[in-house]
C-alpha positions as CSV (number, residue, x, y, z in Angstrom):
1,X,146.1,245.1,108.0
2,X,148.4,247.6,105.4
3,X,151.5,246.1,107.4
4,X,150.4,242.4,107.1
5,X,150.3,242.8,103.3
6,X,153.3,244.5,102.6
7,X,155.0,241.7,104.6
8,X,153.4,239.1,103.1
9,X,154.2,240.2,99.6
10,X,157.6,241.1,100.3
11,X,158.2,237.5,101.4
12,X,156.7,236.0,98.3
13,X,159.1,238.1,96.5
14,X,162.1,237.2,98.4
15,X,161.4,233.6,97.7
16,X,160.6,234.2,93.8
17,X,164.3,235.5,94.0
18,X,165.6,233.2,95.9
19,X,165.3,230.6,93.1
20,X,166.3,232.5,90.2
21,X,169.7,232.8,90.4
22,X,170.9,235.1,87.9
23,X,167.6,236.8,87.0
24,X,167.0,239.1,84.7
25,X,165.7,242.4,85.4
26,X,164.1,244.8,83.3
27,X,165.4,247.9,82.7
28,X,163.8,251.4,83.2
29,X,165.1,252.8,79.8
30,X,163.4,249.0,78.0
31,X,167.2,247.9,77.1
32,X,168.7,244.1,77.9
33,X,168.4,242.9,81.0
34,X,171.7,242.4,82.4
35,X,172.5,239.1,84.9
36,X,174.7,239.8,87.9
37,X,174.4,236.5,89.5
38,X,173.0,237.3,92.1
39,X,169.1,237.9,93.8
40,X,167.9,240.6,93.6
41,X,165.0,242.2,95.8
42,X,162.4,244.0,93.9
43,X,161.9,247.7,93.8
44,X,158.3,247.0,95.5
45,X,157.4,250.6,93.9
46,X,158.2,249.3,90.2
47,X,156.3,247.4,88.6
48,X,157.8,243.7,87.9
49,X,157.8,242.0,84.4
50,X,157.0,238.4,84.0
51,X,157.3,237.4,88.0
52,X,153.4,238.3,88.4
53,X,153.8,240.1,91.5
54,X,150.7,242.7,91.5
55,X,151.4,246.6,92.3
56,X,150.4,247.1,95.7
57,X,148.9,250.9,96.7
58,X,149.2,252.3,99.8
59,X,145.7,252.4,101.0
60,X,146.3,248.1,100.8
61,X,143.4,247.5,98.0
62,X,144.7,244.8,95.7
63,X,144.2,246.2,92.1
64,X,142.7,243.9,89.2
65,X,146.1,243.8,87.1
66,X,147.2,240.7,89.2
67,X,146.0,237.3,90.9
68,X,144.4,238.4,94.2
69,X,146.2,236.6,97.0
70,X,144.1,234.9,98.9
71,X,143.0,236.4,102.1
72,X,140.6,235.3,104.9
73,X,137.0,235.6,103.7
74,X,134.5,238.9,104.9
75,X,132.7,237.4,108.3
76,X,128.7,237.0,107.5
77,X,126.9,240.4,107.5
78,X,123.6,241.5,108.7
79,X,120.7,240.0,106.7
80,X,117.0,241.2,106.3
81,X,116.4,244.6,105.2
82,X,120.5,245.3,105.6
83,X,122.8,245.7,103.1
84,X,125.2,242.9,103.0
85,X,128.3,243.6,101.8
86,X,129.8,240.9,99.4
87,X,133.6,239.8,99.5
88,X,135.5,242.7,98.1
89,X,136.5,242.4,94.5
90,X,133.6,239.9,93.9
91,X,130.9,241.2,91.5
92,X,127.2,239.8,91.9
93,X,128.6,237.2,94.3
94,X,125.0,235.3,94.2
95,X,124.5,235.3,90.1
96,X,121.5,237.3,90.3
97,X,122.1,240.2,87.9
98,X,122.5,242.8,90.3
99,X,125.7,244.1,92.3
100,X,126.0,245.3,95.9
101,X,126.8,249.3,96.4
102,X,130.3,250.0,96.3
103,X,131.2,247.0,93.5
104,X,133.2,247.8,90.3
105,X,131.5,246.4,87.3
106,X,134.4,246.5,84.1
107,X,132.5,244.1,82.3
108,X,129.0,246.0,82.8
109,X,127.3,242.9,84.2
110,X,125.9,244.6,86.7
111,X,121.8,245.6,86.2
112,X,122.0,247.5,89.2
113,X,124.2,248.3,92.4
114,X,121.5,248.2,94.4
115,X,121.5,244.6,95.3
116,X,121.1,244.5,99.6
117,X,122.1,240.7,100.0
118,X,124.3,239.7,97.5
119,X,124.8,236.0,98.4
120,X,120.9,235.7,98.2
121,X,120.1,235.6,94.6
122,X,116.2,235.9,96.0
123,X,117.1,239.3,97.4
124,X,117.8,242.1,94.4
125,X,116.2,245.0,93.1
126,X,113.9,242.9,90.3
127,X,112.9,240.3,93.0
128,X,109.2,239.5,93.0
129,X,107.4,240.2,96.9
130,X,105.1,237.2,97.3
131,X,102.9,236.1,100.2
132,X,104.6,233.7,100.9
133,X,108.0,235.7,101.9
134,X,105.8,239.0,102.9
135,X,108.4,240.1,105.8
136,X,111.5,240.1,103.8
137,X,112.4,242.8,101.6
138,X,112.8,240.8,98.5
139,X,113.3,243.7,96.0
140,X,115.5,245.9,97.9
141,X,113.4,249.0,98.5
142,X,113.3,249.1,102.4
143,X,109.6,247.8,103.0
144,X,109.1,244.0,103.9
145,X,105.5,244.4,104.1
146,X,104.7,244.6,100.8
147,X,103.4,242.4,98.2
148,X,104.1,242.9,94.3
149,X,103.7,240.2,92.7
150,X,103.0,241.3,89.0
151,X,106.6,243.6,89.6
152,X,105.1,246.8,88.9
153,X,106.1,248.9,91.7
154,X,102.7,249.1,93.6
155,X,101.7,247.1,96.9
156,X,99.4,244.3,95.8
157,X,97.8,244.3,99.0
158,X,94.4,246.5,98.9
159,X,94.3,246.6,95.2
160,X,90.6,247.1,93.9
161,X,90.0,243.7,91.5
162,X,87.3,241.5,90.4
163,X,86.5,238.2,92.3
164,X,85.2,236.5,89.8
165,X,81.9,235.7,92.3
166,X,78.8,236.9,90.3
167,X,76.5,239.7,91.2
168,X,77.1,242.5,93.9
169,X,80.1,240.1,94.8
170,X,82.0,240.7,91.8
171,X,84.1,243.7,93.1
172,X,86.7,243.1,95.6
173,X,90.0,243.4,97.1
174,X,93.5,242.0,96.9
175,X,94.7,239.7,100.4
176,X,97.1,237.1,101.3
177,X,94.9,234.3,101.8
178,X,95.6,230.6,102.7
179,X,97.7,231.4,105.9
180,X,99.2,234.3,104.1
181,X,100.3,232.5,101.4
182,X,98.7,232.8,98.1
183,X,97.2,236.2,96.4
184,X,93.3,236.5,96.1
185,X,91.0,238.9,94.8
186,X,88.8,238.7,98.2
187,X,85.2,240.0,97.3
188,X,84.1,243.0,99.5
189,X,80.6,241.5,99.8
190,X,80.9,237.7,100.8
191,X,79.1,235.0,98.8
192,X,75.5,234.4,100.4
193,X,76.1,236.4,103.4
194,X,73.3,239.3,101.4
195,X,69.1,238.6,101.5
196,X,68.2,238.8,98.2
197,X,65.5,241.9,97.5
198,X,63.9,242.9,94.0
199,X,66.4,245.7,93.0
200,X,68.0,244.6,89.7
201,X,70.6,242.9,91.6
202,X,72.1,239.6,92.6
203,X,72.1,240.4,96.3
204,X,73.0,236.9,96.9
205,X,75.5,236.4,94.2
206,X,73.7,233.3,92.7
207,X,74.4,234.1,89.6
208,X,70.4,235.1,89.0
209,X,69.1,239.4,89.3
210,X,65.9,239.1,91.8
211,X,65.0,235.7,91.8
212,X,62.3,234.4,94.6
213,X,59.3,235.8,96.8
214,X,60.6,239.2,97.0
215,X,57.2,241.1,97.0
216,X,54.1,241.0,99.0
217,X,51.2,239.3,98.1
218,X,50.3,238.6,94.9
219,X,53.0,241.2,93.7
220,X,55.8,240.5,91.3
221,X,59.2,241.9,90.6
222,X,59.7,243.2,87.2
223,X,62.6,245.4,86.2
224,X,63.7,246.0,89.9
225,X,60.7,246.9,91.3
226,X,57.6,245.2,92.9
227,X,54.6,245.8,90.9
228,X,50.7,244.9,91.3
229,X,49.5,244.4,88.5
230,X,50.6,246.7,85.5
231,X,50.9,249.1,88.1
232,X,53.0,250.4,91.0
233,X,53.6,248.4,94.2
234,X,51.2,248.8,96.9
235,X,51.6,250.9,100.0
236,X,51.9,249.1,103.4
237,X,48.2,249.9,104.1
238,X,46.7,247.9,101.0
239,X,47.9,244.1,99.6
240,X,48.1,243.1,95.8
241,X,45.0,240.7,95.1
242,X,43.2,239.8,91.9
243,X,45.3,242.4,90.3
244,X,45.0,245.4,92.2
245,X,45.6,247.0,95.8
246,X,43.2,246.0,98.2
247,X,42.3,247.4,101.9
248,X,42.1,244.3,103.6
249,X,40.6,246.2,106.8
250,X,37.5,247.0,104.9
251,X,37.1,245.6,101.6
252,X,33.8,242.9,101.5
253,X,35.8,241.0,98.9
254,X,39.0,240.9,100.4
255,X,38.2,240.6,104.0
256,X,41.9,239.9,106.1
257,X,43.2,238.3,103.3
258,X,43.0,237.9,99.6
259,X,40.0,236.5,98.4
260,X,38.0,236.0,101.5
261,X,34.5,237.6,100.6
262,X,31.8,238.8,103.0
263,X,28.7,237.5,103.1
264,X,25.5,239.3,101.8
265,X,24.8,242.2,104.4
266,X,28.0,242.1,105.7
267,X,30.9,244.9,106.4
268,X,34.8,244.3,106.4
269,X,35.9,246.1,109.6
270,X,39.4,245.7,111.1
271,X,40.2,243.0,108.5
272,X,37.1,240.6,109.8
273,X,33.1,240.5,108.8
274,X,30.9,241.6,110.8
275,X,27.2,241.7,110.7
276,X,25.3,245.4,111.9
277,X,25.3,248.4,112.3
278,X,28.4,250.0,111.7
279,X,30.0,252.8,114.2
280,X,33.2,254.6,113.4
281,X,34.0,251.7,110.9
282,X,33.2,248.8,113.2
283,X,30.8,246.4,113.1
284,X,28.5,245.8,116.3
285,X,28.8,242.1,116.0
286,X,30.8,239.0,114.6
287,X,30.2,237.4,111.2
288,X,27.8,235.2,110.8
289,X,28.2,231.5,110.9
290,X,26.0,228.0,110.9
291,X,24.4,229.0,107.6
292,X,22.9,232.0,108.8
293,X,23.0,235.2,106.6
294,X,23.4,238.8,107.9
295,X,19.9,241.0,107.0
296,X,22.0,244.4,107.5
297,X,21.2,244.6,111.6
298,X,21.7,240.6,112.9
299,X,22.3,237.3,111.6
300,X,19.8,235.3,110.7
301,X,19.1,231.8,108.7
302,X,18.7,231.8,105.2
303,X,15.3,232.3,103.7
304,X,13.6,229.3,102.0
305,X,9.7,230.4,101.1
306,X,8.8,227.2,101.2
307,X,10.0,226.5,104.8
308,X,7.6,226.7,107.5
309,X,9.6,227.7,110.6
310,X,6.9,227.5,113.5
311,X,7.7,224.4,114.5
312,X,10.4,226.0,115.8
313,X,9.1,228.9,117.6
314,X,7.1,228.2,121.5
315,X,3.8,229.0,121.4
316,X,1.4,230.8,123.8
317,X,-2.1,232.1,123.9
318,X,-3.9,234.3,126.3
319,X,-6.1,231.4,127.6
320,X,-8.4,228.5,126.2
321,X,-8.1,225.3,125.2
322,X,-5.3,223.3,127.2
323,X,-3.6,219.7,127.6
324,X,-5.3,218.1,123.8
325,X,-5.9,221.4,122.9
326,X,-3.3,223.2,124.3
327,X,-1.1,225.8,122.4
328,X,1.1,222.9,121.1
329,X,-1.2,221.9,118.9
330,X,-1.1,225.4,116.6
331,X,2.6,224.5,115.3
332,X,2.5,220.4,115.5
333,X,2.6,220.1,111.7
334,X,-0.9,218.7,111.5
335,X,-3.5,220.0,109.4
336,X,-7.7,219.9,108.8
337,X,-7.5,216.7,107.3
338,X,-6.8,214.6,110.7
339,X,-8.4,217.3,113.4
340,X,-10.5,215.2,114.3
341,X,-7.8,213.6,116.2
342,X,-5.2,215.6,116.2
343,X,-7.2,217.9,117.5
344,X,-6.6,221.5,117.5
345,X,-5.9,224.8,119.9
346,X,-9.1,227.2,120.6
347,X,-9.3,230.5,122.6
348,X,-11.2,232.1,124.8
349,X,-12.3,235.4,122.5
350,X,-15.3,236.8,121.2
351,X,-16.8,236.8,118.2
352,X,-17.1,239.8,115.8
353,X,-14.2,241.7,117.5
354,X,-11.6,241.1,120.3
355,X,-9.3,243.2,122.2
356,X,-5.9,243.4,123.2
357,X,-6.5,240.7,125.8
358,X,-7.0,237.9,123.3
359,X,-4.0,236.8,121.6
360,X,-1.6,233.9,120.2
361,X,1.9,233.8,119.9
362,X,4.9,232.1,118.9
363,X,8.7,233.0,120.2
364,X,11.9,231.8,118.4
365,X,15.1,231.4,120.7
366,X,16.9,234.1,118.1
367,X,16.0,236.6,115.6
368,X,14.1,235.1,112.4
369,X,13.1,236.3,109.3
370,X,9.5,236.3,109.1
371,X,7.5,237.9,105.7
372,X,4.2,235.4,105.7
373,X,1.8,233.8,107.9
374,X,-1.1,231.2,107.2
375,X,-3.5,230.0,109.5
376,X,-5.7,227.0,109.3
377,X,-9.1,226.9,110.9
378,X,-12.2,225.5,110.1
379,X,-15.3,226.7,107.9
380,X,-17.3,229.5,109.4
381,X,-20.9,228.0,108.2
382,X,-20.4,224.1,108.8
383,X,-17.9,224.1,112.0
384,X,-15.7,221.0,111.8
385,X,-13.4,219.1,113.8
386,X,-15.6,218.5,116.6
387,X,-16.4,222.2,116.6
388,X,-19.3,224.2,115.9
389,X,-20.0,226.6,113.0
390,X,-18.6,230.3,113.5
391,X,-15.8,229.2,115.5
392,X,-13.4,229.9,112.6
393,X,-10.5,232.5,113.1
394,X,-12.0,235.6,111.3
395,X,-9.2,237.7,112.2
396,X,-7.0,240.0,114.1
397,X,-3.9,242.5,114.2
398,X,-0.8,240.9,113.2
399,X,2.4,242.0,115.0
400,X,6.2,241.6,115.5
401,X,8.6,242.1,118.5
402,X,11.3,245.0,117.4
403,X,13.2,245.3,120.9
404,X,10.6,245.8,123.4
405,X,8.2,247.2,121.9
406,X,5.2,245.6,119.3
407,X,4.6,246.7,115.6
408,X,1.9,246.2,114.0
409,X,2.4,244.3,110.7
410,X,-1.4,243.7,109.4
411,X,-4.9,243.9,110.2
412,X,-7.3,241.0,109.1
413,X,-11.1,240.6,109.7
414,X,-14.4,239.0,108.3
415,X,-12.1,235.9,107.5
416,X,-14.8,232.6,107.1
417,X,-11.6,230.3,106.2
418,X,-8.3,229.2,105.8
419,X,-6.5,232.8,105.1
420,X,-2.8,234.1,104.7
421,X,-1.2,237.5,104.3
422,X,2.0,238.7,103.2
423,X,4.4,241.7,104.3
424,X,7.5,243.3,104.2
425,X,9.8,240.6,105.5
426,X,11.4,241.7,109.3
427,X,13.8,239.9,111.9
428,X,12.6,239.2,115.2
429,X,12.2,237.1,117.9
430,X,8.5,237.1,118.7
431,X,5.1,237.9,116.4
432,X,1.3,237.4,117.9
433,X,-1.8,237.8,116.6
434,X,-3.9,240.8,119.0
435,X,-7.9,241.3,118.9
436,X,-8.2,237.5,117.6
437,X,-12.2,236.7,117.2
438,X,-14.4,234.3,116.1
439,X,-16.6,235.0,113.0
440,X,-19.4,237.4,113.5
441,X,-21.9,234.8,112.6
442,X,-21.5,232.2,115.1
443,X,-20.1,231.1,118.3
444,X,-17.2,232.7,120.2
445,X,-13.8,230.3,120.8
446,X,-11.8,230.3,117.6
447,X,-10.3,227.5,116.6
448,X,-6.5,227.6,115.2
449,X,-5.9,223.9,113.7
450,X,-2.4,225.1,112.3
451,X,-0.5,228.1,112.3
452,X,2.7,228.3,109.6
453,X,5.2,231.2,109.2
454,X,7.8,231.6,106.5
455,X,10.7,233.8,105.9
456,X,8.4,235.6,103.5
């Protein structure tokens, strides 16, 4: 390559003599030049004055004195993350500021010699990495994987920023988004993907702190927290109602679920009412339903005084009158006034006293309150209804069924008349009258014209 030039420039000079005939050359000592009329070859080691011919060195590098000859251009380079040489003597070949290593810069237009593509003004030390060309090392400094877009040295990528989302998806995170092509502040928590809960937050980045049913029952959220009332939350045994924290396994008011009361004699056990007895906190039997009540033990119909519930009962008698003056006739709802015929019931008993062997009775299919009794018979001294005097029911011992066994409730005797009595109301399924008699001063055979019972 050396060899090439020096042949190429002594030819140009051979022909630059060749057509000055009688040249002038310039002398070493700066006198005249003198013509001889003849070419002349140039001292290729001098200097020449006024042919342009530039000095040549021996390495072969033109120097900047003279016109560059042309000479056949630099073959493309590597690209990428390579430098890429530009065409010797050519400074910042691609305008971009910034010269390749190894350029001369007389005119100090250079920023920087760092420049690794110099016929890619896109490539240079104060390039901007984007998304869009993440892969190429825009700025020079060995690493295509980066993204910088605001310039200031640090990988964009991964950068802690806000999102501009509102709540808990505020923060985030710098990505390529879009196919890689555009810079966004991705939030670290994703819009909506979070349940909201009552913690002071937007856990669901709606823009509003704790907003919906976030408490239990009856509870609200106030300053982050759920709260019963003016006070604390409840534990997960008890439930917010009417205000306060309720066992809903065993409070009467608040049977199972807010606001579902008991009734009267009732017990909350394992969140339901129950009527009875209670064992270990359970009740021995179901609440009561169909209008019945609960009386502590079973339940049993509400008591109306003025109810006379024997019509409902089956009535018996130890023996006596039958078919017209059968049993049925005791509870038939018919009374003195049309006994003569209606007709009544009468029994085989004494007068004066009875025994255990004379008896009436009425039995209800279930347990019913029973506190009052009034039987209806005729007058001692005159008789009536077909019947003789002293047939009237003087009396007896009242009783009631508790489980198998009898209880005496009251005893009654001398009775000339209609007569009642009143006691301590019970539940039961069964009550008879025992020792029933006739008045002492007439016949035996009592007559019952109508016998009532009422809850009390």
């Amino acid at each position: 390559m050396k060899l090439s030039r020096w042949v190429l420039l002594a030819a140009l000079a051979g022909a630059g003599m060749a057509g000055c005939a009688g040249a002038r050359t310039v002398e070493s000592d700066g006198t005249a030049p003198q013509f001889d009329g003849s070419p002349k070859a140039p001292d290729l080691g001098q200097r020449e004055q006024g042919f342009g011919f530039p000095d040549v060195s021996v390495d072969g590098l033109v120097t900047q004195d003279g016109p560059t000859p042309d000479l056949p251009p630099a073959p493309d380079g590597p690209r990428g993350d390579q430098t890429v040489d530009s065409k010797p003597g050519v400074v910042d070949e691609d305008n971009d500021g910034h010269c390749a290593p190894g350029q001369q810069d007389p005119n100090g237009i250079c920023k920087s010699f760092n420049d690794c593509d110099d016929r890619d003004n896109t490539r240079h030390p104060d390039a901007i990495e984007t998304c869009a060309n993440r892969g190429v090392d825009n700025d020079c400094d060995g690493d295509n994987t980066e993204v910088d877009e605001n310039n200031d040295g640090v990988d964009d990528i991964g950068e802690v920023c806000t999102s501009g989302s509102p709540g808990i998806c505020s923060p985030g995170k710098k990505a390529c988004t879009n196919g890689g092509t555009t810079l966004t502040c991705v939030p670290d928590v994703a819009v909506g993907s979070q349940t909201e809960t009552c913690n002071g937050k937007d856990d669901n980045c709606d823009g509003t702190v704790d907003n919906g049913n976030l408490c239990g029952s009856g509870e609200t959220c106030t300053n982050g927290a759920c709260r019963c009332g003016t006070g604390a939350a409840c534990s997960s045994s008890t439930t917010c109602c009417s205000g306060g924290c309720r066992n809903l396994a065993s409070n009467t008011s608040h049977c199972g679920a807010c606001g579902v009361s008991c009734g009267a004699g009732e017990t909350c056990s394992s969140q339901r009412c129950r009527c009875g007895s209670t064992s270990g906190g359970i009740g021995a039997g179901p609440a009561c339903s169909g209008g019945q009540t609960c009386n502590g033990t079973s339940c049993v119909t509400p008591c109306n005084s003025s109810v006379n519930i024997a019509p409902s009962a089956t009535p018996t008698s130890s023996g006596g009158g039958v078919t017209t003056y059968g049993p049925q006739k005791m509870n038939d709802r018919t009374k003195q006034a049309t006994c003569d015929t209606d007709k009544f019931h009468w029994i085989s008993a004494p007068n004066g006293s009875g025994t255990s062997a004379h008896w009436i009775r009425y039995t209800w299919p279930s347990a019913v309150r029973v506190g009052r009794v009034v039987f209806d018979t005729v007058v001692a001294s005159t008789g009536g209804c077909g019947a003789t005097p002293g047939r009237s029911l003087a009396g007896g011992t009242l009783q009631y069924l508790s489980g198998s066994t009898w209880v005496n409730l009251v005893t009654v005797s001398g009775q000339a008349n209609d007569w009642s009595r009143s006691f301590t109301p019970v539940m039961t399924t069964s009550i008879r009258l025992i020792n029933a008699h006739a008045h002492s001063s007439g016949n035996p055979n009592p007559v019952i014209i109508e016998w009532e019972v009422f809850c009390q």
